[in-house]
N, C-alpha and C positions, 0 to 999 in steps of 0.2 A: 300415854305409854307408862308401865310400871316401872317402878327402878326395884333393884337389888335380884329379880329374878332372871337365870340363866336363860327361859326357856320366854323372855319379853316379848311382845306380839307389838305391831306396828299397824295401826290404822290407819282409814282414808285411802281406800281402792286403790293401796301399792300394785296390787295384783294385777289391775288395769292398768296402772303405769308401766309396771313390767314388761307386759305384753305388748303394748305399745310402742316400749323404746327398743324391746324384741325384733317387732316388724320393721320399723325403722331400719336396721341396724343388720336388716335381712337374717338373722338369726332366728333358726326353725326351732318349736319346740324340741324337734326331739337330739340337736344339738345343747340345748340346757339341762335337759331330762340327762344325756349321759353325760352333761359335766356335775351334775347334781347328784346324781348315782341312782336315780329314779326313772319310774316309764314315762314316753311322751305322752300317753292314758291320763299318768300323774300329774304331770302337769299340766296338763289340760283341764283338767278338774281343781289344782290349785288353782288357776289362773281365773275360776268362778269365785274365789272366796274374796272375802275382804279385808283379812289379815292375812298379814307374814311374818312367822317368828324373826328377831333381831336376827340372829345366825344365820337362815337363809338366807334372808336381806345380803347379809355380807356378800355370801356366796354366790348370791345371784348377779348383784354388782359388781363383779371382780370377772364372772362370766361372761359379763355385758358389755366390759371396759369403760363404766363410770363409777362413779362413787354412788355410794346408798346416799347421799345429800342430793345427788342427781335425780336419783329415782324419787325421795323423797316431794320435792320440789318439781318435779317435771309436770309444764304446761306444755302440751302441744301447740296451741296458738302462739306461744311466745317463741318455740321452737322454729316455727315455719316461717313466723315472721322475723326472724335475726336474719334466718337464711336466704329471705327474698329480699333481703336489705343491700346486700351483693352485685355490685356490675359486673358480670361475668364477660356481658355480648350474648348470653344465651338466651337471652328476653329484651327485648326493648318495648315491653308493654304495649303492643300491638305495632308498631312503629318497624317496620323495616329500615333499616341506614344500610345501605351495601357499605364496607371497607374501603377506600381505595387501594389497590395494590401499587406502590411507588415503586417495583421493580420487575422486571421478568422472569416470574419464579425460573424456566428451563435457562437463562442464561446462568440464575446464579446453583444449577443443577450442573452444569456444563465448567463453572469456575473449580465446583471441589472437587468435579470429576480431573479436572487438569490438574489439579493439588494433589490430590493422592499419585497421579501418575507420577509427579515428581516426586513425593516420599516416595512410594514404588522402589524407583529409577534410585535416590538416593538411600535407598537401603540395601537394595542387588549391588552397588559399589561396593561399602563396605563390606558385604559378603565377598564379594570379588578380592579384598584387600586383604580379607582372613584368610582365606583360602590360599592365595599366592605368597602367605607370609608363612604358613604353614609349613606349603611347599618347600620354600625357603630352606626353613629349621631341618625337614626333614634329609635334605640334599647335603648339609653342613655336618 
């Protein structure tokens, strides 16, 4: 990388990282094209080069919601593999485990359905209680 010039170029297929952390991140071109103030043509065609001026960089990273150290540094393989590193329950690496369920999901549908009928019940009171105090004031 050069120092001291405004218009600095950044090497090592940023451009392919881009695009990559792009799709990742479901971000279309030509949402960056109109955050960039350029065509999604254009960027499509940057997205072949293998430099990007510093300045874009920023721009593009700030579009992207990372840092240009993100973009700089972004491995894919290391990416994928942080994120299969996670017990979610949404893979159990071929292994099926059903869950046990330790309760009656409908019983405990039927408990908060009986909770709200009593907030319900104890808020039509109080209404009940404004109302008749109202009354009240207005009859005095």
């Amino acid at each position: 990388m050069k120092h001291g010039n405004p218009k600095q170029t950044t090497e090592n297929a940023y451009w392919k990282k881009v695009s990559r952390i792009r799709e990742i991140k479901s971000i279309k071109q030509e949402v960056l094209a109109q955050e960039l103030g350029i065509t999604q043509q254009a960027v499509s065609k940057l997205e072949q080069n293998e430099t990007i001026e510093d300045v874009v960089l920023e721009k593009i990273a700030k579009v992207l919601g990372v840092t240009v150290e993100a973009i700089k540094n972004f491995n894919e393989k290391v990416v994928f593999t942080y994120f299969n590193t996670f017990n979610d329950n949404s893979t159990n690496h071929g292994v099926l485990q059903p869950q046990a369920c330790t309760f009656n999901p409908l019983d405990k549908l039927m408990e908060v359905v009986e909770e709200n009928k009593k907030l319900y019940e104890r808020l039509l009171d109080r209404e009940r209680e404004k109302v008749e105090s109202l009354r009240g004031e207005i009859q005095v």
